[in-house]
mmCIF file of the N, C-alpha and C atoms, coordinates in Angstrom:
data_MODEL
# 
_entry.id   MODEL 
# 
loop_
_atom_site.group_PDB 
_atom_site.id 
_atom_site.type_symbol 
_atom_site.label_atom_id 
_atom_site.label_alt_id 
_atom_site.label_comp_id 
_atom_site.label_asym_id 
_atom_site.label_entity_id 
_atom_site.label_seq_id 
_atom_site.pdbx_PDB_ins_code 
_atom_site.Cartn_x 
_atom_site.Cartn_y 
_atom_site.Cartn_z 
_atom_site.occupancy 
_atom_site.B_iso_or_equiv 
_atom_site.pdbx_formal_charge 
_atom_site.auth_seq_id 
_atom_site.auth_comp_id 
_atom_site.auth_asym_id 
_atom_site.auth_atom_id 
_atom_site.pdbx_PDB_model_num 
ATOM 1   N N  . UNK A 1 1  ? -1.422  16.734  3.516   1.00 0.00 ? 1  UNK A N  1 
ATOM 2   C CA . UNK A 1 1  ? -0.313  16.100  2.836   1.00 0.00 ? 1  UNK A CA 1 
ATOM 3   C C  . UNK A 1 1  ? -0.207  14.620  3.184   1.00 0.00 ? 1  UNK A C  1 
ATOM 4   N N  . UNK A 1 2  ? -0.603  14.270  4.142   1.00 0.00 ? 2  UNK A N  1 
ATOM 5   C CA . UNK A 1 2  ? -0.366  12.756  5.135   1.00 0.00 ? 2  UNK A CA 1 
ATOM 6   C C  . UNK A 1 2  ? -1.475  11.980  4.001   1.00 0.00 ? 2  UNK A C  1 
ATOM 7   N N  . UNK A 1 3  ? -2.408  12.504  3.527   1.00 0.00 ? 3  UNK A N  1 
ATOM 8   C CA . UNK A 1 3  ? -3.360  11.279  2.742   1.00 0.00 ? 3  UNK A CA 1 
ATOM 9   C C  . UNK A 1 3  ? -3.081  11.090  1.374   1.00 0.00 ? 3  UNK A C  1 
ATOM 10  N N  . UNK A 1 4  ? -1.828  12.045  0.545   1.00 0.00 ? 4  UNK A N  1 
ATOM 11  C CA . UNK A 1 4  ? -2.148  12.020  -0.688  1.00 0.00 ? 4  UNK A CA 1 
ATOM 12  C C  . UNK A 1 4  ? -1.121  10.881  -0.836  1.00 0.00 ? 4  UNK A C  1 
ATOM 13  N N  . UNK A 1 5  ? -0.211  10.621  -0.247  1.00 0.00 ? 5  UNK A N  1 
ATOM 14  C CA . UNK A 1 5  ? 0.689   9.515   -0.959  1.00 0.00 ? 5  UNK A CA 1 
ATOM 15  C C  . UNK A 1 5  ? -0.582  7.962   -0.145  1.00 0.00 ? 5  UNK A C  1 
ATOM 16  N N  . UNK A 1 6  ? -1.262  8.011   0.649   1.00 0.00 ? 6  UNK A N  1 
ATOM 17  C CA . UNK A 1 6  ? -2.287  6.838   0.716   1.00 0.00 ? 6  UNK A CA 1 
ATOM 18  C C  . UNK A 1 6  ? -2.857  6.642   -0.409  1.00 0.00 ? 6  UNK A C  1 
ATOM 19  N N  . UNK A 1 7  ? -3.299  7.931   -0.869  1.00 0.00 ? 7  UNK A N  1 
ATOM 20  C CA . UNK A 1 7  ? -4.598  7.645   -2.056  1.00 0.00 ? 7  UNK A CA 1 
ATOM 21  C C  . UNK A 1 7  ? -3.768  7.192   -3.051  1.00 0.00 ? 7  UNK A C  1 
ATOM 22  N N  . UNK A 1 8  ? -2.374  7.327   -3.384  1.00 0.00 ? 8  UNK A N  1 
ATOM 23  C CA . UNK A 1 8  ? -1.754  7.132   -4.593  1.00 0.00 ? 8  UNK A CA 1 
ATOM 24  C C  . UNK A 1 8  ? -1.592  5.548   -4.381  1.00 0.00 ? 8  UNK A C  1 
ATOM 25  N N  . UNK A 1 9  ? -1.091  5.461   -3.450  1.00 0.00 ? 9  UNK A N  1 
ATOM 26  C CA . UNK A 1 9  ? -0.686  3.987   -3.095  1.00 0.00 ? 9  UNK A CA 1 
ATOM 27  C C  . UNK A 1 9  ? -2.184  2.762   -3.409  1.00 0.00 ? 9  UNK A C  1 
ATOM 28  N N  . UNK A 1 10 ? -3.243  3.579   -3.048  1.00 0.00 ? 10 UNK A N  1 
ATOM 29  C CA . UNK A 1 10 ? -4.477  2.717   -3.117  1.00 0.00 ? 10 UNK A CA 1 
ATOM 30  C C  . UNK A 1 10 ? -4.641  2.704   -4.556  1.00 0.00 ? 10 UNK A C  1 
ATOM 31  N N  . UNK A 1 11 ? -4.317  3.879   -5.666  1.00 0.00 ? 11 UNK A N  1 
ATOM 32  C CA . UNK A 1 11 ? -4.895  3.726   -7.111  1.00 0.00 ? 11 UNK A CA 1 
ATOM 33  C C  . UNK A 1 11 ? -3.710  2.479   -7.678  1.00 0.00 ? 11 UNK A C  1 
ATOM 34  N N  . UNK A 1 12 ? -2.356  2.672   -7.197  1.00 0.00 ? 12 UNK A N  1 
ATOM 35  C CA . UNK A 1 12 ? -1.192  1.737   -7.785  1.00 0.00 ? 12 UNK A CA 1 
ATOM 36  C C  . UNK A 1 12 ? -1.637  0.101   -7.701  1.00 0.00 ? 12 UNK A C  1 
ATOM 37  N N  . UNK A 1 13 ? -2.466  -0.034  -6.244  1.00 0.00 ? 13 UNK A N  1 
ATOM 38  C CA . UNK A 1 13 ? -2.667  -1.077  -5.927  1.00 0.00 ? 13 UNK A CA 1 
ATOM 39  C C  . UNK A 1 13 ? -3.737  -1.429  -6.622  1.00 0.00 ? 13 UNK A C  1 
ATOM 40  N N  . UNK A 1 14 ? -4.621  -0.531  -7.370  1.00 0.00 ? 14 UNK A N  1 
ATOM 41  C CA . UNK A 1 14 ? -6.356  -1.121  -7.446  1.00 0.00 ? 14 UNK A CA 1 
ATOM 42  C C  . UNK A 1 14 ? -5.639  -1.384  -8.888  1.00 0.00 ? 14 UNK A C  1 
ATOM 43  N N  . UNK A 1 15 ? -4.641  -0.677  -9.654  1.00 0.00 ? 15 UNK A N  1 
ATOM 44  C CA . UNK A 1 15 ? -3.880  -0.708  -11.090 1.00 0.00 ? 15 UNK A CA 1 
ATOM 45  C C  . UNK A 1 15 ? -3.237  -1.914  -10.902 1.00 0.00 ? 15 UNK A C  1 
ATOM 46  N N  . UNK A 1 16 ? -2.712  -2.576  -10.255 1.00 0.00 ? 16 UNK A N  1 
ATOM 47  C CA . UNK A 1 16 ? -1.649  -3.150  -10.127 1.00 0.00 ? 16 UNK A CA 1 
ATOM 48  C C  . UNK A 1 16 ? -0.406  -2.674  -10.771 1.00 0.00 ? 16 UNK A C  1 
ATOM 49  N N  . UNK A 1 17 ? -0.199  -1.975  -10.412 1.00 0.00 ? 17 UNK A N  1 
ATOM 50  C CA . UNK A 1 17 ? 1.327   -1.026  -10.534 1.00 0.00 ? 17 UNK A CA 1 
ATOM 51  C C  . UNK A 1 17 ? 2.182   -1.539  -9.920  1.00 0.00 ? 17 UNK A C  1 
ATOM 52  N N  . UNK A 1 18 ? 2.232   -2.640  -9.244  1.00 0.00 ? 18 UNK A N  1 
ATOM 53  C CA . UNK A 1 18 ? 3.459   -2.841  -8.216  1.00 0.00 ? 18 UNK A CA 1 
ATOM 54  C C  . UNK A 1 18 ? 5.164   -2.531  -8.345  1.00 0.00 ? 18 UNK A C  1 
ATOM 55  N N  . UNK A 1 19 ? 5.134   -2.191  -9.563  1.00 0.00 ? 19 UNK A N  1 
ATOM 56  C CA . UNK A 1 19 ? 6.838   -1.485  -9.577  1.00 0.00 ? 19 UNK A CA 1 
ATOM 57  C C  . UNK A 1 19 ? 7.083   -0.801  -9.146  1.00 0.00 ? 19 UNK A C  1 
ATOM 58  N N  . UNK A 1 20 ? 6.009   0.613   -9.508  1.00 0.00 ? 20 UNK A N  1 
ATOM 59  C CA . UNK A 1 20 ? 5.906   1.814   -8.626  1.00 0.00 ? 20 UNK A CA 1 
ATOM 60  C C  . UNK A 1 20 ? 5.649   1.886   -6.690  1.00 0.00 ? 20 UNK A C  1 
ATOM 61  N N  . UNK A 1 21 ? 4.953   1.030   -6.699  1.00 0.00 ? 21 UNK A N  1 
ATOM 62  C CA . UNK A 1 21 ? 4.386   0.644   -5.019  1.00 0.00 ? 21 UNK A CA 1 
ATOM 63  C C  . UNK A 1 21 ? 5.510   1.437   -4.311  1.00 0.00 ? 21 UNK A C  1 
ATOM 64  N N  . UNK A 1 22 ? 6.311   0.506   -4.268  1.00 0.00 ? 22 UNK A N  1 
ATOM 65  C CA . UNK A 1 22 ? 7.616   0.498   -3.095  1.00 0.00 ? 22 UNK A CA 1 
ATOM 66  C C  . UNK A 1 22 ? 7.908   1.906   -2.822  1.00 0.00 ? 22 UNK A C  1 
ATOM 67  N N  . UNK A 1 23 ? 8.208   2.777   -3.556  1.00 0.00 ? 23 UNK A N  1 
ATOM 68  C CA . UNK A 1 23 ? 8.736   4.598   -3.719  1.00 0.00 ? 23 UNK A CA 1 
ATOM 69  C C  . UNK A 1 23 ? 7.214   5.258   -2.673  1.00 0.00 ? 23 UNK A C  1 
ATOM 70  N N  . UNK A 1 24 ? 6.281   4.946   -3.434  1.00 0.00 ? 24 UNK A N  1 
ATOM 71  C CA . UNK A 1 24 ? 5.172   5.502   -2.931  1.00 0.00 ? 24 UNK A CA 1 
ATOM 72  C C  . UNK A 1 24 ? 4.400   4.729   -1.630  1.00 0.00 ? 24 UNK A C  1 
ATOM 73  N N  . UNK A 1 25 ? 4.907   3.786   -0.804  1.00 0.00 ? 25 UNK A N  1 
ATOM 74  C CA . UNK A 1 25 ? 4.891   3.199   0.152   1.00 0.00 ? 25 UNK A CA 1 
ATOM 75  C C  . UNK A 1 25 ? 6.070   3.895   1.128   1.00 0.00 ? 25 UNK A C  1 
ATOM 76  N N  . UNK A 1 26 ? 6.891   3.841   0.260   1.00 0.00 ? 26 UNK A N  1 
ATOM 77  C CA . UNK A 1 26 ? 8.089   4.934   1.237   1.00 0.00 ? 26 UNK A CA 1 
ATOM 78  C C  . UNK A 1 26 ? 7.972   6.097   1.673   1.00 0.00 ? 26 UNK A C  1 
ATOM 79  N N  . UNK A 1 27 ? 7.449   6.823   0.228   1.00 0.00 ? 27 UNK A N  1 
ATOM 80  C CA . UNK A 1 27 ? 6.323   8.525   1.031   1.00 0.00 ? 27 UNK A CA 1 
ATOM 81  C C  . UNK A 1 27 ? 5.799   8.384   1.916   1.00 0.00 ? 27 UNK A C  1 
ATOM 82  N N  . UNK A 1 28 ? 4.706   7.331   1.907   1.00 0.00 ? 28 UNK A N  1 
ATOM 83  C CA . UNK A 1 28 ? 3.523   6.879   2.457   1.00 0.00 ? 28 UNK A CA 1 
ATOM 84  C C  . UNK A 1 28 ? 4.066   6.848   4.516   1.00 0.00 ? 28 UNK A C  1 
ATOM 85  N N  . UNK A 1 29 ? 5.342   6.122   4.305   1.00 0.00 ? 29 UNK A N  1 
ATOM 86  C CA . UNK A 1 29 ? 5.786   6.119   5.835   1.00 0.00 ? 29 UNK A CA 1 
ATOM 87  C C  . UNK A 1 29 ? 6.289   7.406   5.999   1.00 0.00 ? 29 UNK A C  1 
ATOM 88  N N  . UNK A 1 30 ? 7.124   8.138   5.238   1.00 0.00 ? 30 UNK A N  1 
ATOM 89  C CA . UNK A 1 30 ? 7.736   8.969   5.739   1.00 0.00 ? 30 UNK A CA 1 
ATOM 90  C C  . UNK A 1 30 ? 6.543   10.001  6.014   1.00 0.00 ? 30 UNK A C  1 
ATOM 91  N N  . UNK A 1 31 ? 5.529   10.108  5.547   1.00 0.00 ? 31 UNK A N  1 
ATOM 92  C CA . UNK A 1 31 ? 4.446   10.954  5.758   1.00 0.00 ? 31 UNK A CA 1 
ATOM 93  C C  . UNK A 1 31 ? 3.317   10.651  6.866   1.00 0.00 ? 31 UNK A C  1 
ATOM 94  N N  . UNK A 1 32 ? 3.667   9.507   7.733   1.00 0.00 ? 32 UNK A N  1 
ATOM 95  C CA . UNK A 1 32 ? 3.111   8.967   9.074   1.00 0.00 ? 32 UNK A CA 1 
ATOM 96  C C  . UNK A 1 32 ? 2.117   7.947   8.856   1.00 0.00 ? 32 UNK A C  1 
ATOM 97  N N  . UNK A 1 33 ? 2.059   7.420   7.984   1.00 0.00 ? 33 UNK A N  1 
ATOM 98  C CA . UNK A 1 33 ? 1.174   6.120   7.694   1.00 0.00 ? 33 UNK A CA 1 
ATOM 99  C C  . UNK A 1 33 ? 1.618   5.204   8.312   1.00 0.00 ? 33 UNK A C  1 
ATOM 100 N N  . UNK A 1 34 ? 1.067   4.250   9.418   1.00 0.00 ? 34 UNK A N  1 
ATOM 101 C CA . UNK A 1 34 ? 1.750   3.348   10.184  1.00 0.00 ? 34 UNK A CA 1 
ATOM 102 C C  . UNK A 1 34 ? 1.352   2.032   9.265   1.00 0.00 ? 34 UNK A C  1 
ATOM 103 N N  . UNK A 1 35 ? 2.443   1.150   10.048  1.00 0.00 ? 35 UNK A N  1 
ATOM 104 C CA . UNK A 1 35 ? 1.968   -0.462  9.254   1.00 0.00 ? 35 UNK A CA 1 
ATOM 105 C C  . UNK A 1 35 ? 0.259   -1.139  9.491   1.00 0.00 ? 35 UNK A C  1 
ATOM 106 N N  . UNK A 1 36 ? -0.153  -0.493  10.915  1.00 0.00 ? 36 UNK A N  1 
ATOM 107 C CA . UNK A 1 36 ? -1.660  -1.019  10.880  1.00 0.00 ? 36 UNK A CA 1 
ATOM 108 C C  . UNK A 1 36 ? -2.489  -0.411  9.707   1.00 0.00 ? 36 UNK A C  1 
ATOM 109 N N  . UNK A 1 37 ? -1.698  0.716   9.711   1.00 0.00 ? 37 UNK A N  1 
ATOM 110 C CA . UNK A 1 37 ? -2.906  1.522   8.776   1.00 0.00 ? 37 UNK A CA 1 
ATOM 111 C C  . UNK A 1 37 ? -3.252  0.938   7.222   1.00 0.00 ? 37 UNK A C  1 
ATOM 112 N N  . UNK A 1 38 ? -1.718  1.141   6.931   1.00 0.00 ? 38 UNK A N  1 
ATOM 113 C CA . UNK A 1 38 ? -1.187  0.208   5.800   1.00 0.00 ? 38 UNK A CA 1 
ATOM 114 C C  . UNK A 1 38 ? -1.629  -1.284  5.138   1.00 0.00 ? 38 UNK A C  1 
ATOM 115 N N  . UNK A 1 39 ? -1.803  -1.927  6.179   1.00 0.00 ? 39 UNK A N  1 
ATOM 116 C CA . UNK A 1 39 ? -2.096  -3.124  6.600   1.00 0.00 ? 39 UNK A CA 1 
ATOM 117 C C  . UNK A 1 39 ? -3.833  -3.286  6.267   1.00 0.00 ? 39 UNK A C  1 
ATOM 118 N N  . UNK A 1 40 ? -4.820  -2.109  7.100   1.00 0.00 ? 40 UNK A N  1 
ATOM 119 C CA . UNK A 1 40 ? -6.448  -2.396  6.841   1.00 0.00 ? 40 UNK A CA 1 
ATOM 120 C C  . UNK A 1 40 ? -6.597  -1.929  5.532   1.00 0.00 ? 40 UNK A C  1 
ATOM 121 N N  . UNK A 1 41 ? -6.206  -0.959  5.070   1.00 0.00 ? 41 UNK A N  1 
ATOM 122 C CA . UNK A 1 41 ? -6.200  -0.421  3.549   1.00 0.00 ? 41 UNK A CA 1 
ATOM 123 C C  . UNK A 1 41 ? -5.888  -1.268  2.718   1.00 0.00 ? 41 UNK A C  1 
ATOM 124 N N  . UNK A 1 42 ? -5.134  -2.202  2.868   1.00 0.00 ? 42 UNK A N  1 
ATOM 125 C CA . UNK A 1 42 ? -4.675  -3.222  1.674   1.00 0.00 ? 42 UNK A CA 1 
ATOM 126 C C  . UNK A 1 42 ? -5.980  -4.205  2.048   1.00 0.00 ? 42 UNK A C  1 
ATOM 127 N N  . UNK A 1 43 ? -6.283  -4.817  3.326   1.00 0.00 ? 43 UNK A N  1 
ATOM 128 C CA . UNK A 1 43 ? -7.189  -5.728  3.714   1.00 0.00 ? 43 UNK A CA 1 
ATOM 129 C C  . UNK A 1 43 ? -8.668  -5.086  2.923   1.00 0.00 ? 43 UNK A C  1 
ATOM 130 N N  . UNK A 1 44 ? -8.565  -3.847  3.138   1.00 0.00 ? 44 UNK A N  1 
ATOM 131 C CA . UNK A 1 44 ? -10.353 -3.608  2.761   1.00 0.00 ? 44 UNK A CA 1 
ATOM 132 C C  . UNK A 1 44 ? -10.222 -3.564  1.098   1.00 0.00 ? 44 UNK A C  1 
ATOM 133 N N  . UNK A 1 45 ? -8.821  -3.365  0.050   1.00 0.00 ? 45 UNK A N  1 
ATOM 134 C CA . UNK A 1 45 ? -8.823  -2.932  -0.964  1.00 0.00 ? 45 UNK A CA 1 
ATOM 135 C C  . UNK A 1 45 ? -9.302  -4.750  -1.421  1.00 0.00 ? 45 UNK A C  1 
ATOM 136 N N  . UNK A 1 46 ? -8.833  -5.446  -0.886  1.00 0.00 ? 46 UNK A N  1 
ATOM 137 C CA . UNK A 1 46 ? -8.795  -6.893  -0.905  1.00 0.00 ? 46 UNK A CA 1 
ATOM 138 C C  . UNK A 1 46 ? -10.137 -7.081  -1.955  1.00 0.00 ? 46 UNK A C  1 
ATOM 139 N N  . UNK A 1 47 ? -10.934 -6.676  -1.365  1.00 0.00 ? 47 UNK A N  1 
ATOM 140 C CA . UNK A 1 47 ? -12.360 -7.592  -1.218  1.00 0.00 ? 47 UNK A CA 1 
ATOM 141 C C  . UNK A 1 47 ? -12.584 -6.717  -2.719  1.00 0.00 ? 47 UNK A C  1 
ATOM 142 N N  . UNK A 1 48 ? -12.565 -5.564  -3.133  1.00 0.00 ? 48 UNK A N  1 
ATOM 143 C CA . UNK A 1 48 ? -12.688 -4.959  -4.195  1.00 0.00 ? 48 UNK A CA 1 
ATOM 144 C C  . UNK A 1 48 ? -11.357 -5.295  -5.435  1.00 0.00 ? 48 UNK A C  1 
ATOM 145 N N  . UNK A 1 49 ? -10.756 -5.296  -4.922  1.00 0.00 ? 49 UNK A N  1 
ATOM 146 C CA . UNK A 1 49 ? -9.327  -5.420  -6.702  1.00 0.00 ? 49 UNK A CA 1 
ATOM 147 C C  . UNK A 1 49 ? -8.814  -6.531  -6.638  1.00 0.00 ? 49 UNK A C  1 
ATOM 148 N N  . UNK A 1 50 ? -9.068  -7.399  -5.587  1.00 0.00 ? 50 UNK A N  1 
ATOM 149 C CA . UNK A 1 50 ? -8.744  -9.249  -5.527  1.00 0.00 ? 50 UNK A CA 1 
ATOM 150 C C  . UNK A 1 50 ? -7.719  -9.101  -4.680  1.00 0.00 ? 50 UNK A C  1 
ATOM 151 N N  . UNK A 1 51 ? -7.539  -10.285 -3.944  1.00 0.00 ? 51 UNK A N  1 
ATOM 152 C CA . UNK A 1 51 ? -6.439  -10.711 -2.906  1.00 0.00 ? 51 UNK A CA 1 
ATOM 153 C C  . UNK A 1 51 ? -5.246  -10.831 -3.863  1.00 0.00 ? 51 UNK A C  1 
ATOM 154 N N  . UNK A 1 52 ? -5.386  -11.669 -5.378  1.00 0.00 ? 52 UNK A N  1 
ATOM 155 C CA . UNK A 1 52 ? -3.687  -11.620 -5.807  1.00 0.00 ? 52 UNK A CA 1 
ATOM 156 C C  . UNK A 1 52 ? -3.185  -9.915  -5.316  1.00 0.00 ? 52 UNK A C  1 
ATOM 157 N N  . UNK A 1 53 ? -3.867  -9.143  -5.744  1.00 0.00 ? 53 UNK A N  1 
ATOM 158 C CA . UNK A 1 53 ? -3.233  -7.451  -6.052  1.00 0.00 ? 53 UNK A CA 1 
ATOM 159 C C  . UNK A 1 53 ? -2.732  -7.145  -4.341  1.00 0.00 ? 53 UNK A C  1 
ATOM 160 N N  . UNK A 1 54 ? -4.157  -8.128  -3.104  1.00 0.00 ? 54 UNK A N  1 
ATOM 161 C CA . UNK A 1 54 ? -3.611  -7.402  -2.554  1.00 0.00 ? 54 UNK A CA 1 
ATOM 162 C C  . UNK A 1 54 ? -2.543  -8.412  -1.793  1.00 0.00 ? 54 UNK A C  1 
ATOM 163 N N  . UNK A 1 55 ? -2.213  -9.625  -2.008  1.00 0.00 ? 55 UNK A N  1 
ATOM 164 C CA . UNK A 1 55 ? -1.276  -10.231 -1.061  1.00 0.00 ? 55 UNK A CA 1 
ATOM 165 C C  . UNK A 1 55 ? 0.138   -9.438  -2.118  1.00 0.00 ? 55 UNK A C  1 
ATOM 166 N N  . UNK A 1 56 ? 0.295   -9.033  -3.211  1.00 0.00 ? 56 UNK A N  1 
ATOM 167 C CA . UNK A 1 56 ? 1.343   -8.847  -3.965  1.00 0.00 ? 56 UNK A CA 1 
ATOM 168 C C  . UNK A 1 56 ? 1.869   -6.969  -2.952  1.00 0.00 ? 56 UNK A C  1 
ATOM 169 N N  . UNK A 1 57 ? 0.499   -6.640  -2.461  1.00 0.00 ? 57 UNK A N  1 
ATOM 170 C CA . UNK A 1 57 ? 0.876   -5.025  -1.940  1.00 0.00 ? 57 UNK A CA 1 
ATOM 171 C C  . UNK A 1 57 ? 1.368   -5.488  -0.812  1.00 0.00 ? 57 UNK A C  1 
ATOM 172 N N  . UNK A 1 58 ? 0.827   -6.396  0.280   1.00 0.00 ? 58 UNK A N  1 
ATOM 173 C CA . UNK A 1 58 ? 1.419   -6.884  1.433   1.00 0.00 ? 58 UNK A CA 1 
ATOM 174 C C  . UNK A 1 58 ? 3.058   -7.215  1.429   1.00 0.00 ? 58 UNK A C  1 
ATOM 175 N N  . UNK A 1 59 ? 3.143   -8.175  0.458   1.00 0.00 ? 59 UNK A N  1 
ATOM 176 C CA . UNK A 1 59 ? 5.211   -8.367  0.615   1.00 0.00 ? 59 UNK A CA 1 
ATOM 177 C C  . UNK A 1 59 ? 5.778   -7.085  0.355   1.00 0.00 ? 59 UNK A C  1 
ATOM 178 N N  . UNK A 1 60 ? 4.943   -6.319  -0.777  1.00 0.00 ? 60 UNK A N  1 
ATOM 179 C CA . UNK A 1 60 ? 5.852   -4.843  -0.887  1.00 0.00 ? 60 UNK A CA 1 
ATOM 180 C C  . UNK A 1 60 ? 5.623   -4.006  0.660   1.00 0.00 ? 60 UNK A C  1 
ATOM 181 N N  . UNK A 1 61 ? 4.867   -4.334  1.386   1.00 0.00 ? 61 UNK A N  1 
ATOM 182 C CA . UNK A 1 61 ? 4.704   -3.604  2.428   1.00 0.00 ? 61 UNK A CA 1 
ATOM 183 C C  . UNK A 1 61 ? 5.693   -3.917  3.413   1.00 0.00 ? 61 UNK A C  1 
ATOM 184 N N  . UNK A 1 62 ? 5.660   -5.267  3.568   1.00 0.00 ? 62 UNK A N  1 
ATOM 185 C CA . UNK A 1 62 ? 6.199   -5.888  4.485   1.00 0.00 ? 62 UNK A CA 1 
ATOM 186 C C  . UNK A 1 62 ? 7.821   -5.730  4.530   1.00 0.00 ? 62 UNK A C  1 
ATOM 187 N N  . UNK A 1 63 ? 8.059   -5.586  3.179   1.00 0.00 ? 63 UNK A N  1 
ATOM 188 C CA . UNK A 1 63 ? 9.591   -4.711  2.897   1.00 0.00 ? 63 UNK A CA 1 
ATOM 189 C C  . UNK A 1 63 ? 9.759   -2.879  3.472   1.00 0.00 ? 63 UNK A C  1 
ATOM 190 N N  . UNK A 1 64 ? 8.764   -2.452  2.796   1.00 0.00 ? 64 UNK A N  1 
ATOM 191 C CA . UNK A 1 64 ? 8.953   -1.097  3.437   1.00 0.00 ? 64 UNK A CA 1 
ATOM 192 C C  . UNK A 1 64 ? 8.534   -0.871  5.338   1.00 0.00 ? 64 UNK A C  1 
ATOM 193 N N  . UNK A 1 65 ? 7.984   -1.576  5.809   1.00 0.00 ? 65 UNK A N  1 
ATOM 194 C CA . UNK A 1 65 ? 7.844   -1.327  7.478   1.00 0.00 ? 65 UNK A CA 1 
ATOM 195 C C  . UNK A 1 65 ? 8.401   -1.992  8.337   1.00 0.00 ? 65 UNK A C  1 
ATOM 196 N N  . UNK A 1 66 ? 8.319   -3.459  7.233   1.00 0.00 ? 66 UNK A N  1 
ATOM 197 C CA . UNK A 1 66 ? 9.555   -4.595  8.158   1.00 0.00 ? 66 UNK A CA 1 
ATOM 198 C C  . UNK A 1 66 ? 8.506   -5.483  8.929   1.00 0.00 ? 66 UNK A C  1 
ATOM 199 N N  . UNK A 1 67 ? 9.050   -6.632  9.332   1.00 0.00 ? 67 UNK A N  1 
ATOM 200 C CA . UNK A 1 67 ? 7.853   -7.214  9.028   1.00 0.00 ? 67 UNK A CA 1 
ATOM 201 C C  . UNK A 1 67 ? 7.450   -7.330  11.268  1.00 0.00 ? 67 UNK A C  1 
# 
C-alpha cells in the first residue's frame, strides 16, 4: 500500500497534473513517504519530464512536509 500513492504521485508529476499533486502527496505522507524520499523521486523524475514539472512538484511538496 506504501508505494501506490508514490507511483501515482510520479505519473501526476511526469503529466503535469499539479492540481491533483497536493491530495496525492498527502496520501503519499500519510502512507510513510518521508520528505527525503519525496525529495530524490522528484530529483531523479527531473532529468526525464524537465525541471519546470519538477521544481513546480517541489513547492507542492514543500507545502505538504514543510519546508
Amino acid at each position: 500500500m506504501r508505494d501506490r500513492p508514490f507511483l501515482t504521485v510520479t505519473a501526476l508529476i511526469t503529466k503535469g497534473a499539479f492540481e491533483q499533486l497536493p491530495y496525492h502527496m498527502q496520501t503519499a505522507k500519510a502512507n510513510g513517504i518521508t520528505k527525503e524520499e519525496i525529495a530524490e523521486m522528484i530529483t531523479q523524475l527531473a532529468f526525464y519530464v524537465g525541471w519546470p514539472n519538477a521544481w513546480s512538484a517541489f513547492n507542492i511538496a514543500k507545502e505538504v512536509w514543510g519546508d
